[in-house]
TORTI-799554 format. One record per residue (C-alpha): residue in one letter; y, x, z. Coordinates in pm, 1 decimal, decimal comma. Layout:
REM residues N
+---+----------+----------+----------+
| r |       c2 |       c1 |       c3 |
+---+----------+----------+----------+
| a |        Y |        X |        Z |
...
+---+----------+----------+----------+
//
This chain:
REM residues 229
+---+----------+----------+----------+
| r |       c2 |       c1 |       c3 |
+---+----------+----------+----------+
| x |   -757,5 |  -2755,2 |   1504,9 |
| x |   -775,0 |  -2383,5 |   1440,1 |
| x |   -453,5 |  -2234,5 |   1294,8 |
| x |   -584,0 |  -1973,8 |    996,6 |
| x |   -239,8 |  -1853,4 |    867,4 |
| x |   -120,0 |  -1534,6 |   1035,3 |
| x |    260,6 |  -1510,7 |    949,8 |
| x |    355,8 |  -1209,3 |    749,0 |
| x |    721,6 |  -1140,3 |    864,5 |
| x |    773,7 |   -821,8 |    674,0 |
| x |    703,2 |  -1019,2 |    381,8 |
| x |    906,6 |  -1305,6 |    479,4 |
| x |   1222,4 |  -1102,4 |    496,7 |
| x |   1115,1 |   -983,0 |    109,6 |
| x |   1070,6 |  -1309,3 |    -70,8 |
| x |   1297,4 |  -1549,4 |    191,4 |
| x |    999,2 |  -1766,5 |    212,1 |
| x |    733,5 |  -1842,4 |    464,7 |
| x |    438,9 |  -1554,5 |    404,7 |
| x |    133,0 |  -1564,3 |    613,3 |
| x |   -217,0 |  -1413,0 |    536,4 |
| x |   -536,2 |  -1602,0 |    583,0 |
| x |   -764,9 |  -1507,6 |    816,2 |
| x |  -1103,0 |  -1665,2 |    678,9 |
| x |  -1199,6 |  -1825,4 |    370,3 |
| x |  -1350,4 |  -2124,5 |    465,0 |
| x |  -1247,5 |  -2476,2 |    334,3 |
| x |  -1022,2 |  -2582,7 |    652,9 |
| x |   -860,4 |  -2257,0 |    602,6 |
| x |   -776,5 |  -2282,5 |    209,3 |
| x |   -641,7 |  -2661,7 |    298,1 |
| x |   -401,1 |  -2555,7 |    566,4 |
| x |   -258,6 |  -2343,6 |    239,7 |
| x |   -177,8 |  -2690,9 |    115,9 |
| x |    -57,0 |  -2859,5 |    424,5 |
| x |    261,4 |  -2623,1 |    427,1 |
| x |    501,9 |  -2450,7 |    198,4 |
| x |    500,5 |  -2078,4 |    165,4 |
| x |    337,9 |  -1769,9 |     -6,2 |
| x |     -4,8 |  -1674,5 |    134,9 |
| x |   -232,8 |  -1354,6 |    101,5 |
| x |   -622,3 |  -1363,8 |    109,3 |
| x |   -851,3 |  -1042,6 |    129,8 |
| x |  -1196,0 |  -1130,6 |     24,9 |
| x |  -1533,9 |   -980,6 |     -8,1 |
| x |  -1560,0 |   -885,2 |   -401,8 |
| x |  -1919,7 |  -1045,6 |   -428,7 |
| x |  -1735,8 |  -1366,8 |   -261,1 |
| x |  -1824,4 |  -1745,3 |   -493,2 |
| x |  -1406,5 |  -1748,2 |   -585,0 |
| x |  -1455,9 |  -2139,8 |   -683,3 |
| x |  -1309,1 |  -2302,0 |   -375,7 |
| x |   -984,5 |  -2014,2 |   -377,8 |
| x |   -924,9 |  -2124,1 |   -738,0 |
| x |   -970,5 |  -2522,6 |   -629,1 |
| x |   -703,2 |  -2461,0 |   -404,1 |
| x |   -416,4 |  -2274,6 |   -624,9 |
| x |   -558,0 |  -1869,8 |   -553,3 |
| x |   -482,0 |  -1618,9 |   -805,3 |
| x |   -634,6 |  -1302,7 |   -864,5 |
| x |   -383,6 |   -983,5 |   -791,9 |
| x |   -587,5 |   -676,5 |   -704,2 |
| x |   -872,7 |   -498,3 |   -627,2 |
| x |   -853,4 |   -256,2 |   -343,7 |
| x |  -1113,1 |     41,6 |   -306,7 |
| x |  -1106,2 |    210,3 |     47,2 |
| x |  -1179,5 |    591,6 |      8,9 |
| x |  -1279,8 |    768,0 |    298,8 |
| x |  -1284,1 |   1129,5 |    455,5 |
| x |  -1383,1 |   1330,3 |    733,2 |
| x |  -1203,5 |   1641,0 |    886,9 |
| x |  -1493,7 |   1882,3 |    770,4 |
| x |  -1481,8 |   1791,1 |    418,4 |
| x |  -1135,4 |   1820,4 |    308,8 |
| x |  -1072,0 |   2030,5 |     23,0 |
| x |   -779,6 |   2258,0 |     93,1 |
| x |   -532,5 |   2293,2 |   -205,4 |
| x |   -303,9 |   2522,0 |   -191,1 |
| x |     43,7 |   2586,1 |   -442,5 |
| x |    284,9 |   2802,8 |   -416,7 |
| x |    644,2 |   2693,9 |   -342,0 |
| x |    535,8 |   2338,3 |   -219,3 |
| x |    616,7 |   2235,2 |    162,0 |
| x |    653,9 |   1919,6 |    399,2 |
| x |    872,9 |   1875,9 |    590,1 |
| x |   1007,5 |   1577,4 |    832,5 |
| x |   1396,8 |   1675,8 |    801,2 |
| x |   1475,6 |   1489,1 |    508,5 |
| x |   1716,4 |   1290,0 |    299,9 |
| x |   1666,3 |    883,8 |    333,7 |
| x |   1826,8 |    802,1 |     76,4 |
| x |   1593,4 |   1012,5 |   -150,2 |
| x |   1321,0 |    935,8 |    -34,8 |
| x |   1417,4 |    505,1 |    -71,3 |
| x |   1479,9 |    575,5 |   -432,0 |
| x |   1137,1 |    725,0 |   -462,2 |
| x |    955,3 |    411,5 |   -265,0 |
| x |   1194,5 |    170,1 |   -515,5 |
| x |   1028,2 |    290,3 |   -852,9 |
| x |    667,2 |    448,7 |   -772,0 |
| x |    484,6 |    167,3 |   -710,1 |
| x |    501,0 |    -76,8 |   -991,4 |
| x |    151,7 |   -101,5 |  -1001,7 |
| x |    102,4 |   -277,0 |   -646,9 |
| x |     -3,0 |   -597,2 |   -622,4 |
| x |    322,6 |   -763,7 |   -539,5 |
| x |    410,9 |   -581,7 |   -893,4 |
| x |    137,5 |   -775,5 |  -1017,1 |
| x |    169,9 |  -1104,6 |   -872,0 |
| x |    333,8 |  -1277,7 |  -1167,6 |
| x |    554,2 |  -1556,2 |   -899,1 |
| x |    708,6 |  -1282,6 |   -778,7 |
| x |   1009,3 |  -1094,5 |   -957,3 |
| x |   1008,4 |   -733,8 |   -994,2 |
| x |   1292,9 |   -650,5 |   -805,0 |
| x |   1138,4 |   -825,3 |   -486,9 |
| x |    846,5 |   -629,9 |   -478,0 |
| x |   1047,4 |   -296,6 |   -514,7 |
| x |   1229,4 |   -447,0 |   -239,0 |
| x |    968,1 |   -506,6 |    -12,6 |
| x |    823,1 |   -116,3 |    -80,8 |
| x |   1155,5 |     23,9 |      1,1 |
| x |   1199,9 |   -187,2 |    295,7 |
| x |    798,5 |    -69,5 |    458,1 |
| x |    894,4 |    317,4 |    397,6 |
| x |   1212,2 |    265,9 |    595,7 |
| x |   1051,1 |    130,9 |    867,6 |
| x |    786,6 |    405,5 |    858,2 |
| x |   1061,7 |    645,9 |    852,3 |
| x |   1226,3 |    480,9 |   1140,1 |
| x |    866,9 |    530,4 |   1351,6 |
| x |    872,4 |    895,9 |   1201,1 |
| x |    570,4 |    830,9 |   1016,2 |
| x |    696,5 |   1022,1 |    653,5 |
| x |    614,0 |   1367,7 |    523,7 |
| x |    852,9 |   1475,1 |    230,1 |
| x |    727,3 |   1672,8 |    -27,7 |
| x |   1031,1 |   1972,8 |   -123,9 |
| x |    964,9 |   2150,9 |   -414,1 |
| x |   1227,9 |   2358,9 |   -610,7 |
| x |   1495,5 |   2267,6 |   -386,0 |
| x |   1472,9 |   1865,5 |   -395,1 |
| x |   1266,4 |   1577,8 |   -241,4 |
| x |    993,8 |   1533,3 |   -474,5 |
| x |    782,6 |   1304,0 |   -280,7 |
| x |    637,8 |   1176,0 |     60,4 |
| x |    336,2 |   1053,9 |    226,1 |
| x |    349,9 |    789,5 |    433,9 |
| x |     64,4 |    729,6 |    734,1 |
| x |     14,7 |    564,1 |   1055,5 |
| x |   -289,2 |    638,1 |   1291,7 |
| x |   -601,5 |    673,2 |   1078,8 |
| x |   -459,6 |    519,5 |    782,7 |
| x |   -282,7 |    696,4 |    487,3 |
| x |    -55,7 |    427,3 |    356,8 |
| x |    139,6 |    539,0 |     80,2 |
| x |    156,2 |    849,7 |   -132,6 |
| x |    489,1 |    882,0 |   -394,0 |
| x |    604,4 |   1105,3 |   -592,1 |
| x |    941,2 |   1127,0 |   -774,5 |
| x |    913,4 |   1063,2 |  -1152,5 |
| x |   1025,6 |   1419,6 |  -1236,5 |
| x |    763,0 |   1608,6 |  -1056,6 |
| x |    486,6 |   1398,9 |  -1199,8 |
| x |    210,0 |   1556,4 |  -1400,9 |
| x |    265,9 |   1891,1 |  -1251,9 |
| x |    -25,6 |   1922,3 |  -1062,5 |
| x |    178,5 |   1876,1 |   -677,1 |
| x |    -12,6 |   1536,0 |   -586,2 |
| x |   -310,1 |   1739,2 |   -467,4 |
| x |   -192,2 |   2073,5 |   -296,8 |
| x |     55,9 |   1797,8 |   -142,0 |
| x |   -182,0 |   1537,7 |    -22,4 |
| x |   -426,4 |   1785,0 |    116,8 |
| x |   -180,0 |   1965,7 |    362,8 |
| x |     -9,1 |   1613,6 |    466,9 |
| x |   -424,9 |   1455,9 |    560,4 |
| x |   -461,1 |   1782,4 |    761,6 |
| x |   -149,7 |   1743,9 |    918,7 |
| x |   -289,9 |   1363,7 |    978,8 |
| x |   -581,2 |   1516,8 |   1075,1 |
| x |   -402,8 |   1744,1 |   1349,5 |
| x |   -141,2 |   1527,8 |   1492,7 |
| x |   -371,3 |   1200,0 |   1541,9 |
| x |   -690,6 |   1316,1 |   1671,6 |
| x |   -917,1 |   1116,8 |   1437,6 |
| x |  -1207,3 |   1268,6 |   1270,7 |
| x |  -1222,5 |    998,1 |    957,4 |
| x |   -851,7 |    882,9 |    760,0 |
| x |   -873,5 |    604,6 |    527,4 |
| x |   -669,9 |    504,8 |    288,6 |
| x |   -707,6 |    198,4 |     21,5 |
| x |   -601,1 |    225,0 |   -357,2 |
| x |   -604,6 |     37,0 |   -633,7 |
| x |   -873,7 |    104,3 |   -931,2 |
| x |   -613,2 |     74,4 |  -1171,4 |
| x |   -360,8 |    373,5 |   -986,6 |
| x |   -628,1 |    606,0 |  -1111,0 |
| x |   -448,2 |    921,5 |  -1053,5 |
| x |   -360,8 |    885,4 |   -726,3 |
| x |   -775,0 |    776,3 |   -691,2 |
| x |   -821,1 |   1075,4 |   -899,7 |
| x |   -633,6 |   1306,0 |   -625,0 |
| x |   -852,6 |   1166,0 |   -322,4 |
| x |  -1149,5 |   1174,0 |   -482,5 |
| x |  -1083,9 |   1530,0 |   -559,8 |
| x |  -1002,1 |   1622,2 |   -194,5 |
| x |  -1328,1 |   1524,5 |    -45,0 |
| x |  -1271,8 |   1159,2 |     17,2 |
| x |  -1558,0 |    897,7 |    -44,4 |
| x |  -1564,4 |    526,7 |   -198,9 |
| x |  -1692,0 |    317,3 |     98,2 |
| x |  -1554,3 |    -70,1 |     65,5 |
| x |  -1380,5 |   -305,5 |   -118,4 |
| x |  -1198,6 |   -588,0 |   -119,1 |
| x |  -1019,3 |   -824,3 |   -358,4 |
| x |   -667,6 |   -981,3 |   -325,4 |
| x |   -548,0 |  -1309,9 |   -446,3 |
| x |   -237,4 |  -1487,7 |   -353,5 |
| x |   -110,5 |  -1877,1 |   -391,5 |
| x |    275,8 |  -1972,4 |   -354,1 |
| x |    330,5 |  -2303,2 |   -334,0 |
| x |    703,7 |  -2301,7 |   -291,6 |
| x |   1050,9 |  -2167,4 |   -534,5 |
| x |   1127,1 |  -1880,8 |   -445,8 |
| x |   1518,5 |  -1839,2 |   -402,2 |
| x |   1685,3 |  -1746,3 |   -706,6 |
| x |   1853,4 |  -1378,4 |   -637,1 |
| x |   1737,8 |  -1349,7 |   -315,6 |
+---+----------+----------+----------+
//
């Protein structure tokens, strides 16, 4: 019988449950969810008949747009006293990745406490900083955010709570996807977003990148999760 549960170990080490993520939504795959214990993720096509996901315990967590752009149309945005840089203090930016993202699904997956999805943030960036993959954002003498990105993707944007609403997202982003641009050779980036983290939406859209695909998220636990884990 085909196996349709891909285990999810960075999420296992989060929750201290078995995670896996389906790999196809058809019945045989939505009844192995039931054959085992665990937490389970499943990405499907918004225009997707949801009745069989709900039969089998599926909730609805997210929506998740996928903007695009290409080298020749990003908008350069340029500030003054804003830099990158890769030196960098950890420990700033872990307290950044621990309180940006309360809007991710995880955030939003009402089986899962809140301070297990700022866990599992906090414990993606440092492994992306361990792989060198994280741009801090100095500004006025402190870390005031980073971008996080692997190969054509653009994974995570943050910034710190005090520099918010001061117009450093853009100028920011835009020199971080040309340095993405630069360093990995690819023409197109990609990144995907929720529609309801509208200003970070609002700062792609505004560098040139396009709305190409979505996709919708539910999840299903079937299983306690340990109590202060």
């Amino acid at each position: 019988m085909a196996d349709f549960l891909e285990p999810t170990p960075w999420d296992r080490r989060n929750f201290h449950v078995d995670t896996y993520q389906l790999t196809s939504t058809t019945i045989e795959a939505l009844k192995q969810t039931s054959e085992i214990e665990g937490h389970f993720t499943l990405k499907v096509d918004p225009l997707e008949n949801k009745e069989n996901l709900l039969k089998y315990g599926f909730y609805y967590v997210d929506t998740l747009i996928e903007p695009v752009c290409s080298r020749e149309n990003l908008q350069a945005v340029e500030k003054e006293r804003i830099h990158f840089s890769r030196d960098y203090n950890r420990e700033a930016i872990l307290e950044i990745a621990g309180e940006a993202f309360g809007n991710g699904r995880f955030h939003r997956d009402f089986n899962i406490p809140g301070y297990m999805a700022d866990r599992r943030y906090m414990n993606w960036v440092g492994d992306l900083m361990e792989k060198d993959l994280i741009l801090a954002l100095n500004y006025q003498g402190r870390t005031a955010g980073f971008f996080a990105y692997e190969d054509d993707k653009i994974l995570l944007l943050g910034i710190h709570k005090d520099f918010r609403g001061k117009g450093l997202a853009k100028a920011f982003t835009s020199h971080c996807v040309q340095e993405q641009f630069d360093r990995s050779g690819y023409d197109t980036l990609k990144t995907s977003i929720s529609p309801v983290n509208l200003a970070s939406l609002n700062v792609f859209i505004s560098l040139g990148f396009r709305l190409k695909d979505s996709v919708d998220v539910y999840h299903k636990l079937n299983v306690s999760l340990p109590v202060g884990g």
